[in-house]
MMTF fields as JSON, N, C-alpha, C and O atoms, coordinates in Angstrom:
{
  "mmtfVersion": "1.0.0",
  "mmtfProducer": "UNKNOWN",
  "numBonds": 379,
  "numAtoms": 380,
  "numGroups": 95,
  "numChains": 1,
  "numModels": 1,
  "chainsPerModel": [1],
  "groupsPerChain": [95],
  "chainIdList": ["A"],
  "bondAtomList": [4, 2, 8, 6, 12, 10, 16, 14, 20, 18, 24, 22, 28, 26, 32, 30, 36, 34, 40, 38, 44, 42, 48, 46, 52, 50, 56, 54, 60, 58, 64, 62, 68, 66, 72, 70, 76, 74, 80, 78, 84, 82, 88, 86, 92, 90, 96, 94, 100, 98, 104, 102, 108, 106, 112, 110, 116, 114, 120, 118, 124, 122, 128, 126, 132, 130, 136, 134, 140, 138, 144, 142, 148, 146, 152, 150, 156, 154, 160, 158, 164, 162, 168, 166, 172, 170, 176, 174, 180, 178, 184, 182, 188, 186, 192, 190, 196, 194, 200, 198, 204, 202, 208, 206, 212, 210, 216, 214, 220, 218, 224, 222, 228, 226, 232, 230, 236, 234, 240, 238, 244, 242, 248, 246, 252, 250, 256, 254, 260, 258, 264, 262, 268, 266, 272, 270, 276, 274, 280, 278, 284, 282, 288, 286, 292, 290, 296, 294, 300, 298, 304, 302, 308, 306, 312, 310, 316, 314, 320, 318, 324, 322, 328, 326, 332, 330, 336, 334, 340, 338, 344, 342, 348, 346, 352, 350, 356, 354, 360, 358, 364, 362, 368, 366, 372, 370, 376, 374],
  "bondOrderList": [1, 1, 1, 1, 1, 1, 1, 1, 1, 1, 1, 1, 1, 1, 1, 1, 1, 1, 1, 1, 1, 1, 1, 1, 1, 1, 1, 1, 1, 1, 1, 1, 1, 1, 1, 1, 1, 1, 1, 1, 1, 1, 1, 1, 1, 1, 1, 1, 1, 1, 1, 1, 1, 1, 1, 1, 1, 1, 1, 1, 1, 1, 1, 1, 1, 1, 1, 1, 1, 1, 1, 1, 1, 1, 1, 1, 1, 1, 1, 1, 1, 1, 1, 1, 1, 1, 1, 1, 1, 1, 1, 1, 1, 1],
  "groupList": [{"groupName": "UNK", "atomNameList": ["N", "CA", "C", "O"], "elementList": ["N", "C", "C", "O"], "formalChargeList": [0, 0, 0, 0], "bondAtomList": [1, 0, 2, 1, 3, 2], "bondOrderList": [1, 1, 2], "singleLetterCode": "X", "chemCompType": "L-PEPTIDE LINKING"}],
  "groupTypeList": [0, 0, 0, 0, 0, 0, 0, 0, 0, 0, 0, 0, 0, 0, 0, 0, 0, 0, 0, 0, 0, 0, 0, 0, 0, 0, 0, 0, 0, 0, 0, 0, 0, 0, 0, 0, 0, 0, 0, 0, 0, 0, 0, 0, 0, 0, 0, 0, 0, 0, 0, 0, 0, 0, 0, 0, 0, 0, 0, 0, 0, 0, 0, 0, 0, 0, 0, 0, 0, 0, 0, 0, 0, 0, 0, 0, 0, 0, 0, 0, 0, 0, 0, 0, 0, 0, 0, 0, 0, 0, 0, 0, 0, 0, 0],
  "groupIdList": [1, 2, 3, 4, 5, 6, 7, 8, 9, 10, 11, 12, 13, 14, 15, 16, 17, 18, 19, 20, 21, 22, 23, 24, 25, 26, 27, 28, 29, 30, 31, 32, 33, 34, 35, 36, 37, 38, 39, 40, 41, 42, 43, 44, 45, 46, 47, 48, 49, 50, 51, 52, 53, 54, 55, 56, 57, 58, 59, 60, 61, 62, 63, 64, 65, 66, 67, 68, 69, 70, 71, 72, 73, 74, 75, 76, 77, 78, 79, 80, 81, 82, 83, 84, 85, 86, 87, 88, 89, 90, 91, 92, 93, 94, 95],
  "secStructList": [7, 7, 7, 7, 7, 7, 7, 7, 7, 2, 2, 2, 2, 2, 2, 2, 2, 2, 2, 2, 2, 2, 2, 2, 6, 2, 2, 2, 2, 2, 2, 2, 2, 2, 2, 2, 2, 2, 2, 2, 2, 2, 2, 2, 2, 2, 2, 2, 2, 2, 2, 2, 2, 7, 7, 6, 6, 2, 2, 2, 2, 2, 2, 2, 2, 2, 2, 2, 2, 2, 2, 2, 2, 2, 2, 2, 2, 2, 2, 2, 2, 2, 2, 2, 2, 2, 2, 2, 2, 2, 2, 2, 1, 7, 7],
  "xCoordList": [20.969, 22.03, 23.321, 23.44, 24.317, 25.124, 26.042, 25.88, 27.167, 28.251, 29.761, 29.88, 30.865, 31.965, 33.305, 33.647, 33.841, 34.587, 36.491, 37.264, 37.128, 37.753, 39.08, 40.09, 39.099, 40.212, 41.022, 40.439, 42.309, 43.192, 43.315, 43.045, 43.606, 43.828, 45.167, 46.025, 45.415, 46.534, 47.781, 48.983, 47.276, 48.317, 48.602, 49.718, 47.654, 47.636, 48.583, 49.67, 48.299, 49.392, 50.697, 51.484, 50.76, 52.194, 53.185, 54.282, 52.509, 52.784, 53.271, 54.292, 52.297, 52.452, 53.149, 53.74, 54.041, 55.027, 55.994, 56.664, 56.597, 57.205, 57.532, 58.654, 56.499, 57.099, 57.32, 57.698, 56.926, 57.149, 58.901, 59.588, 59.316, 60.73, 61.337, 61.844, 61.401, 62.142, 61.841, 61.734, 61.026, 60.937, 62.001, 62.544, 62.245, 62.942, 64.135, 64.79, 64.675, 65.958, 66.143, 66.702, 65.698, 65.379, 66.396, 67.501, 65.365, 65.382, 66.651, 67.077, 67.373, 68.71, 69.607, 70.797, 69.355, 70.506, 70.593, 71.62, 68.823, 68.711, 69.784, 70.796, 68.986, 69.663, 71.314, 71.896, 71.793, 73.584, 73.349, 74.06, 72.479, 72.973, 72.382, 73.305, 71.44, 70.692, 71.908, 71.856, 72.793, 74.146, 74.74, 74.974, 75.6, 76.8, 76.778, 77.79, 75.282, 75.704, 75.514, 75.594, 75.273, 74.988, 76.263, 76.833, 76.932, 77.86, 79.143, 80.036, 79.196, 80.286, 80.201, 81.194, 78.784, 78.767, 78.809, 78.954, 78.652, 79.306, 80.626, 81.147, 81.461, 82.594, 83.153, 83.75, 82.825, 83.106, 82.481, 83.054, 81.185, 80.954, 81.531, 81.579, 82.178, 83.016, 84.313, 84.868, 84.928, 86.005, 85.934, 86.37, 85.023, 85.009, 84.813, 85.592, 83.792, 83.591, 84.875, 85.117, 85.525, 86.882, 87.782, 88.576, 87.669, 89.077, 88.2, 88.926, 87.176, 86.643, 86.587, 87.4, 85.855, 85.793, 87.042, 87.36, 87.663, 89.302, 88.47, 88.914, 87.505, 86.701, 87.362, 86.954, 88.451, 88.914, 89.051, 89.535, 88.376, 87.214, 85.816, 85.025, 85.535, 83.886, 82.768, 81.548, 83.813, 83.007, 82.369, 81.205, 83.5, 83.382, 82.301, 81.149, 82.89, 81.678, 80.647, 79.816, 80.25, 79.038, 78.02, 76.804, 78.886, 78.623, 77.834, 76.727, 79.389, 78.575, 77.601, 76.435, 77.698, 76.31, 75.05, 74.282, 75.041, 73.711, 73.279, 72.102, 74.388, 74.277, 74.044, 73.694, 74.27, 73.723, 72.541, 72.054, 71.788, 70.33, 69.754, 68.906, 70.043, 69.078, 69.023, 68.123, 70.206, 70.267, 69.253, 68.495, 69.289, 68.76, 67.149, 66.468, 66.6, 65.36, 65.083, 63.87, 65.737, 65.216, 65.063, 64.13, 65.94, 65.928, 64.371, 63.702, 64.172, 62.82, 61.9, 61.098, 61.745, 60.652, 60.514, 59.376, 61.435, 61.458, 61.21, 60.21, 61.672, 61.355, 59.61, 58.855, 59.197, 57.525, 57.008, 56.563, 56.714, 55.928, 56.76, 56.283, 57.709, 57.403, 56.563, 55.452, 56.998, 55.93, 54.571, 53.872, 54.152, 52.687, 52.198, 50.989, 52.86, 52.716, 52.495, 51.608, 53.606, 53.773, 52.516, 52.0, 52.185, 50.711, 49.605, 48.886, 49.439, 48.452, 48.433, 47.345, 49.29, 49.506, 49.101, 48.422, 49.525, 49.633, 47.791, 47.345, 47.325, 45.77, 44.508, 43.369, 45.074, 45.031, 44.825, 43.833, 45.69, 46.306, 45.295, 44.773, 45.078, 43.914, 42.196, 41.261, 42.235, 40.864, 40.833, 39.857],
  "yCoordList": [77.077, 76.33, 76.559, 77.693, 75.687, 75.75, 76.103, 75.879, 76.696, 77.209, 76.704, 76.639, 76.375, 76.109, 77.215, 77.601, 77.519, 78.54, 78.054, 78.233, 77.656, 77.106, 78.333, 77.889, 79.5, 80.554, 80.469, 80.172, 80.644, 80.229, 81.487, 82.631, 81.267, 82.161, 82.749, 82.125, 83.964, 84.501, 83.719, 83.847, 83.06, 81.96, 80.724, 80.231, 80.422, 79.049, 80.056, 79.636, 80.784, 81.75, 81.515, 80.87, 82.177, 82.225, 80.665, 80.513, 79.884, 78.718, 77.935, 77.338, 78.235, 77.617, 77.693, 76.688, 79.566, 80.182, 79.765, 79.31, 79.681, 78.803, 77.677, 77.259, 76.928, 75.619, 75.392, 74.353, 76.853, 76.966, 77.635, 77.734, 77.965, 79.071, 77.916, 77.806, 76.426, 75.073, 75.229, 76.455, 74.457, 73.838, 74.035, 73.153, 75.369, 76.071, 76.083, 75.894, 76.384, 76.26, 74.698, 74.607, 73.631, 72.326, 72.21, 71.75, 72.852, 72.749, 73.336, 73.035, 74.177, 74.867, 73.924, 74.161, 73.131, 71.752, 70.951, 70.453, 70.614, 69.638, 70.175, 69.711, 71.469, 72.064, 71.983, 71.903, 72.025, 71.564, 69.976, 69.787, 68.951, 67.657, 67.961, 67.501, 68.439, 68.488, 69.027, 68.589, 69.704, 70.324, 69.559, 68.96, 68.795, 68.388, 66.565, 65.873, 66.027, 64.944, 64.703, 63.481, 65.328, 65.425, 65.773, 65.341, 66.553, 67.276, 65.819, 65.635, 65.218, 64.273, 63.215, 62.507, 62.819, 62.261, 62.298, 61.346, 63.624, 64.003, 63.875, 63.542, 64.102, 64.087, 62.828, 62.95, 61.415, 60.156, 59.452, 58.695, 59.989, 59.946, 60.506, 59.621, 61.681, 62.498, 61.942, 61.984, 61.341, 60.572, 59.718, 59.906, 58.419, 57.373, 57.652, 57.082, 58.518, 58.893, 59.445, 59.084, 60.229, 60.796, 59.519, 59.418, 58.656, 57.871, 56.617, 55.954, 56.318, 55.012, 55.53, 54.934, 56.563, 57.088, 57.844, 57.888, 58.424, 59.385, 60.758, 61.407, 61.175, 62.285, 63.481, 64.633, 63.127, 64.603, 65.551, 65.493, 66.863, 66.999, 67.298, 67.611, 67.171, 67.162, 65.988, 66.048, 64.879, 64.104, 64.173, 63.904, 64.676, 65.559, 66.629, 66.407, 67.997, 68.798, 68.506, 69.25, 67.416, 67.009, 66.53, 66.726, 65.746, 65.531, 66.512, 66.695, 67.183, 68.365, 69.22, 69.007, 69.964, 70.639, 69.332, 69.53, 68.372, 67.467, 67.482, 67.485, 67.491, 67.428, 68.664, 68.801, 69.894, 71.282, 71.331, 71.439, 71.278, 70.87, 70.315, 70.825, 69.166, 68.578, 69.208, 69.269, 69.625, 70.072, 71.764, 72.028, 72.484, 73.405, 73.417, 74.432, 72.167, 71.556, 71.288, 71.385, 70.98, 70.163, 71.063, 70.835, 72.681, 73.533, 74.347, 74.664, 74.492, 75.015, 74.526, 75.236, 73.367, 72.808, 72.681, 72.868, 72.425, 72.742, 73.848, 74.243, 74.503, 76.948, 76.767, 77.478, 76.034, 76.474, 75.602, 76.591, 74.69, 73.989, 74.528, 74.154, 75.193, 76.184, 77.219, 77.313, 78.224, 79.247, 79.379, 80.34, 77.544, 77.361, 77.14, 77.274, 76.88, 76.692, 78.149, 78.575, 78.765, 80.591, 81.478, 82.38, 80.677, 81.587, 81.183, 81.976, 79.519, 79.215, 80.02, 80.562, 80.247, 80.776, 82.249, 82.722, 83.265, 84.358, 84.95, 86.039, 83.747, 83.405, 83.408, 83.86, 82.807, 82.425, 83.487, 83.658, 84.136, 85.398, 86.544, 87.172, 86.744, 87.555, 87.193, 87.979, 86.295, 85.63, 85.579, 85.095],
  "zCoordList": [100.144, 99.519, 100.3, 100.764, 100.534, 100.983, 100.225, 99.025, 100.633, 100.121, 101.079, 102.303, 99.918, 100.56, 100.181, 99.064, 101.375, 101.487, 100.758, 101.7, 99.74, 99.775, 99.573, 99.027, 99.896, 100.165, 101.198, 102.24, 101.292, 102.209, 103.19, 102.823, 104.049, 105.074, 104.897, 104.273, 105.428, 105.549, 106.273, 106.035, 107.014, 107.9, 106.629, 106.467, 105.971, 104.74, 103.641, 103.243, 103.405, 102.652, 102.683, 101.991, 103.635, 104.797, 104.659, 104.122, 105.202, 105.349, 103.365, 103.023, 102.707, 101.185, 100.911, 100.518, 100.826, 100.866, 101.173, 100.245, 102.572, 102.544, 102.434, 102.719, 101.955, 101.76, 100.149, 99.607, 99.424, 97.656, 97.761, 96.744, 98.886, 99.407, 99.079, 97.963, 100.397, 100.081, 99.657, 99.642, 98.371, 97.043, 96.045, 95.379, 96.023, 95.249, 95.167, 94.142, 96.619, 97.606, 96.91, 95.818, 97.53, 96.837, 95.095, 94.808, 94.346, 93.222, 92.832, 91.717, 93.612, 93.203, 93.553, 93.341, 93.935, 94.107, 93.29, 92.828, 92.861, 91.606, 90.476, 89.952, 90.371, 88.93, 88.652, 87.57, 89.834, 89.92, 89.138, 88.151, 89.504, 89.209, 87.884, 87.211, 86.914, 85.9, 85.05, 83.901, 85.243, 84.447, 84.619, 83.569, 86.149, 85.784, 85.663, 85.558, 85.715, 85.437, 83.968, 83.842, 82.62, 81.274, 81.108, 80.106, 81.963, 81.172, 81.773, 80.946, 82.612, 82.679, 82.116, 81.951, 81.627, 81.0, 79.512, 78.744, 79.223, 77.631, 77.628, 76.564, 78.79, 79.152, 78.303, 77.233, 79.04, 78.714, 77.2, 76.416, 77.156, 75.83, 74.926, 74.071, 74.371, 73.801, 73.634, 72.536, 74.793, 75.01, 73.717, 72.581, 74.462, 73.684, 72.107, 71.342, 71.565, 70.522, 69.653, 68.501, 70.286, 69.766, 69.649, 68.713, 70.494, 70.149, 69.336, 68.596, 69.355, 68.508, 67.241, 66.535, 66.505, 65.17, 64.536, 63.348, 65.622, 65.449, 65.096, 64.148, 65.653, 65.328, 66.027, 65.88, 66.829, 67.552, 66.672, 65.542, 67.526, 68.742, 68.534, 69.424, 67.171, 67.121, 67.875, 68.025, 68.278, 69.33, 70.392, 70.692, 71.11, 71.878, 72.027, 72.4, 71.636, 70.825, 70.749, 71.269, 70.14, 69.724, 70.709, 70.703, 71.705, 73.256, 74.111, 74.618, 73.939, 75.233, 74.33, 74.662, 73.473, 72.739, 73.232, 74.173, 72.622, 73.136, 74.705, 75.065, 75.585, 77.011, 77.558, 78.73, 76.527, 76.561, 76.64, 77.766, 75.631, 75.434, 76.141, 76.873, 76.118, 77.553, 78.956, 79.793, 78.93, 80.423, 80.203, 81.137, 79.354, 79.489, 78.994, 79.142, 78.381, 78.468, 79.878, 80.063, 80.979, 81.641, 82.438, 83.209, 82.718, 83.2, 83.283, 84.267, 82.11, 81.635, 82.123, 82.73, 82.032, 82.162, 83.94, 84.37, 84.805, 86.464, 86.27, 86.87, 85.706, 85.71, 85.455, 86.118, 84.72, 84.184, 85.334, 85.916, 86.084, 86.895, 88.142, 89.214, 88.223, 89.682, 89.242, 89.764, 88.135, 88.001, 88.117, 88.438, 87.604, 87.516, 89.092, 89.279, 90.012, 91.508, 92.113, 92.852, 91.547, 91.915, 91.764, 92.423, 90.341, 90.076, 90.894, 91.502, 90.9, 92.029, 93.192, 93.39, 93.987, 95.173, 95.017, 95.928, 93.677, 94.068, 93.249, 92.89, 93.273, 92.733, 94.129, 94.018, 95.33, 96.046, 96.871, 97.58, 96.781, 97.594, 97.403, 98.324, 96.016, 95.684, 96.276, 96.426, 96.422, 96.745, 97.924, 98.496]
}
């Protein structure tokens, strides 16, 4: 019976590695736009909300807390599908 060898080499290692290093590097840029475009846009939403209802400043408030959340949902969830890549690799590594 044949058998297939599908373990990476120390060089395939090496190499994954870095290209999981970018990824990451990568992803630390995203995460700047994942904060500040929720948050400028709570900015203008908050605005409008404060001066259309006369809610100053729970409009506001209310804004950025929501643009909080999302942004730190969205954080998480890039944090768990690198980790799940991290583990592949350091799965890999063992084998």
């Amino acid at each position: 019976m044949y058998t297939i060898d599908v373990s990476f080499s120390p060089m395939q290692n090496e190499q994954k590695h870095a290209e999981l290093t970018h990824k990451t590097f990568l992803i630390m840029f995203r995460l700047l736009f994942v904060f500040a475009i929720p948050a400028i846009a709570a900015y203008f939403v908050g605005r409008w909300i404060d001066q259309t209802y006369d809610w100053r400043p729970y409009g506001s408030l209310l804004a950025l807390a929501v643009s909080f959340i999302i942004s730190w949902a969205l954080v998480i969830r890039i944090y768990l599908s690198l980790e799940k890549e991290f583990k592949q690799l350091r799965e890999s590594e063992k084998n």
